[in-house]
PLY file of the C-alpha trace (Angstrom):
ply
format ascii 1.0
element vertex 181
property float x
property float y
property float z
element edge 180
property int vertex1
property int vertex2
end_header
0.00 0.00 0.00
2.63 2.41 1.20
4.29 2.10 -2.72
0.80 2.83 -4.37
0.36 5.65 -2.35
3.51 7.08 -3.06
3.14 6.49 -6.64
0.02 8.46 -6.68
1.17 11.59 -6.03
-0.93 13.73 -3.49
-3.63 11.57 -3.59
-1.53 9.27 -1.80
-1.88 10.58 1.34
-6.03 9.92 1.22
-4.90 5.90 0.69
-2.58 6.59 4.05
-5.14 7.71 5.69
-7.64 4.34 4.96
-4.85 2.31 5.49
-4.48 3.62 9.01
-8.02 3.95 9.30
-8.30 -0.24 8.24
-5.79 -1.03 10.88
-7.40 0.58 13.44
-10.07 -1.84 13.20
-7.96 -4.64 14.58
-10.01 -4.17 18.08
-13.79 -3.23 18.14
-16.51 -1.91 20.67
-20.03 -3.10 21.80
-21.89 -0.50 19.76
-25.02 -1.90 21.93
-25.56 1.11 24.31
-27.54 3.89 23.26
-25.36 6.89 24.17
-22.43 5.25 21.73
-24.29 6.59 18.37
-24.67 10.30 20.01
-20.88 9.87 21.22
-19.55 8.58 17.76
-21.96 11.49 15.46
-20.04 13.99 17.78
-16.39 12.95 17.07
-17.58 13.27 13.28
-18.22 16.25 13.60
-15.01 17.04 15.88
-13.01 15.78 12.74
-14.65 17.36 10.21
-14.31 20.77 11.44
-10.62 20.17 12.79
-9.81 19.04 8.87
-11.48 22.47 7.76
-9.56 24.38 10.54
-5.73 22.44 10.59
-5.68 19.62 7.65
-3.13 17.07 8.13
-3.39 13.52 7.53
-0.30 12.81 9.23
-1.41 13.90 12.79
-4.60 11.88 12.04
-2.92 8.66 11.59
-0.93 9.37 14.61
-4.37 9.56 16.22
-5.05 6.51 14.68
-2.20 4.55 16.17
-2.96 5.95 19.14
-6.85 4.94 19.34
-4.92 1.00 18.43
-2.43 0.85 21.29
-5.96 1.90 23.67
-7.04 -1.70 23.07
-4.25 -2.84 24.91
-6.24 -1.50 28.01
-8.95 -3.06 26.73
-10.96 -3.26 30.40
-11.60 0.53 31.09
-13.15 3.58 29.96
-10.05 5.04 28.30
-10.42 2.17 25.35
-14.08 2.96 25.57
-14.15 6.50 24.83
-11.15 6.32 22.20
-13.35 3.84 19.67
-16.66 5.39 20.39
-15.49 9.28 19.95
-11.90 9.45 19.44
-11.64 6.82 16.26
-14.70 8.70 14.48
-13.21 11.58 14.89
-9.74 10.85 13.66
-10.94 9.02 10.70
-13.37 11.78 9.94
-9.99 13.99 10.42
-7.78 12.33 8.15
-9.88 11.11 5.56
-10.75 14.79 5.35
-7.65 16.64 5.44
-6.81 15.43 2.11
-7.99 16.81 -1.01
-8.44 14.18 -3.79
-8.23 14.79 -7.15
-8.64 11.20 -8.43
-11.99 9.54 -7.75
-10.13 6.26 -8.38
-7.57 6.80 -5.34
-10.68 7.98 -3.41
-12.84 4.56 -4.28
-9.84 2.36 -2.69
-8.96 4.62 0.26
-12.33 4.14 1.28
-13.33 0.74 0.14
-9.12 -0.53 2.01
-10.52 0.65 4.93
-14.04 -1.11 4.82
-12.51 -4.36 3.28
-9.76 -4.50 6.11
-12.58 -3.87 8.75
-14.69 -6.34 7.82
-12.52 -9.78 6.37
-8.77 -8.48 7.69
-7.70 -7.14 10.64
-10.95 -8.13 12.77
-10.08 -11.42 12.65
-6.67 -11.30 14.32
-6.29 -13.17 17.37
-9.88 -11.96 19.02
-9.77 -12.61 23.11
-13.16 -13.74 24.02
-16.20 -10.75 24.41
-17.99 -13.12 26.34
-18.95 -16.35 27.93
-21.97 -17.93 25.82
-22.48 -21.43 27.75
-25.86 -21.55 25.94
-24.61 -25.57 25.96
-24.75 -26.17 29.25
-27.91 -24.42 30.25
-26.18 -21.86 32.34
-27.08 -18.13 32.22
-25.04 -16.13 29.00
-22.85 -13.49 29.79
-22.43 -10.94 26.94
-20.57 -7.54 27.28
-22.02 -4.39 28.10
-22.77 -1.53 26.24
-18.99 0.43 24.98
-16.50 -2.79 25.90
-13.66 -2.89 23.88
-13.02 -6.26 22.34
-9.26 -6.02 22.27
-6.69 -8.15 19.84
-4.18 -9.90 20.73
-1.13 -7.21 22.10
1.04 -8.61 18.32
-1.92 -7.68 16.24
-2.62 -4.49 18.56
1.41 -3.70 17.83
0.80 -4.48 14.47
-2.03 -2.19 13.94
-0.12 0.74 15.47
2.63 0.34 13.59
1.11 -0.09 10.56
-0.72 3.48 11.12
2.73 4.91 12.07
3.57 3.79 8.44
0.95 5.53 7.33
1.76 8.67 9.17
5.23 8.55 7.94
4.83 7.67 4.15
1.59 10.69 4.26
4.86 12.74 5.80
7.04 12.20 2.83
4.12 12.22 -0.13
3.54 16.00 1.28
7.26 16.99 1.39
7.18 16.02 -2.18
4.21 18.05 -2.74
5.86 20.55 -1.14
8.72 20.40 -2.87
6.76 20.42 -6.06
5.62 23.51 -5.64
0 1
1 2
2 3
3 4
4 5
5 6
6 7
7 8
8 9
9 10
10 11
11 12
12 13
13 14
14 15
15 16
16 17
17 18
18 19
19 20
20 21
21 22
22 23
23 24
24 25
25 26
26 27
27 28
28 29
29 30
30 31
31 32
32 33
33 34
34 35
35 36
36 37
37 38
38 39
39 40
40 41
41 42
42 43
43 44
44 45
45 46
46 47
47 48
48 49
49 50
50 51
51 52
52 53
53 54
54 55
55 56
56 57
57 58
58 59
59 60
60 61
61 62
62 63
63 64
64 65
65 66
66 67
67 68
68 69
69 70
70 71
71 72
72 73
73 74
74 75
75 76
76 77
77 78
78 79
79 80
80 81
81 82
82 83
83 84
84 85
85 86
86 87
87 88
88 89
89 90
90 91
91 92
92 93
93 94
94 95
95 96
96 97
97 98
98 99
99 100
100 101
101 102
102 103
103 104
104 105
105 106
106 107
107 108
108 109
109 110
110 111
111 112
112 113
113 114
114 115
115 116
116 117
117 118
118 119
119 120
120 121
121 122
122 123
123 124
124 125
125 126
126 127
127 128
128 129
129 130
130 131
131 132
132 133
133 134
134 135
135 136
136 137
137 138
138 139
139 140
140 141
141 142
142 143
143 144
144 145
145 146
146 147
147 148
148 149
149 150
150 151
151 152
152 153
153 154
154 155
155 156
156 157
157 158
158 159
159 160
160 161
161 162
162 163
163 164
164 165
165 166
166 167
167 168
168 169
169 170
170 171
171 172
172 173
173 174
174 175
175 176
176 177
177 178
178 179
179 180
């Protein structure tokens, strides 16, 4: 990913920016709770006007690494609010902060980061959300409202650094923009 992006010029840094956005979805929350909706709509809209205000992909991806390495706290509110406020907002902020000029480069920035979401990442060594002894007869258990179901800490690591990539090839596509110019 991190040559196709830099082979597309500019646009690159929108493919950075679902890349990081994909890998982020190597842990996932309980969106089961009513206030988690309200919560997530609100770091939308935090993104969207911090990409009007101060654009840069590479401080969302940063974010993005950021809202990964949270699942290795996976028991506590911190992990919580970073996937049901912080993650909209960040990929809302770097999807955002970069103008695209090819529709092409647009379709597979956003269609990596769905793709990786659903068959990729989220399938990485998953610890267990819950204890379903529907078997046995016994009572289920299943996770409240806003848990974090965390990967394993290699795929969390993985994920991070993967969005760190992501940071740092964004980083060099706009120096070459820059440079461009």
């Amino acid at each position: 990913m991190a040559v196709v992006a830099l082979r597309s010029g500019a646009d690159g840094r929108f493919l950075c920016a679902g890349l990081a956005v994909a890998a982020t979805a190597v842990n996932d929350v309980i969106w089961s709770g009513w206030w988690l909706a309200p919560l997530a709509l609100v770091g939308i809209a935090a993104g969207f006007v911090m990409a009007r205000r101060i654009p840069s992909t590479v401080a969302g991806c940063c974010i993005l690494a950021a809202v990964s390495v949270s699942g290795l706290l996976w028991d506590n509110p911190v992990s919580t609010i970073a996937y049901a406020a912080v993650l909209p907002a960040a990929a809302a902020y770097s999807f955002l902060s970069t103008p695209v000029s090819d529709r092409s480069v647009m379709t597979l920035g956003i269609l990596l980061s769905v793709m990786v979401a659903v068959l990729g990442f989220s399938a990485l060594g998953r610890r267990p959300s819950g204890v379903l002894m529907w078997v046995t007869g016994e009572p289920i258990e299943l996770p409240e409202a806003g848990t974090v179901i965390a990967a394993s800490s290699g795929a969390i690591t993985l994920a991070a650094l993967t969005c760190v990539t992501a940071a740092l090839v964004s980083f060099v596509i706009g120096r070459r923009a820059a440079r461009a110019v």
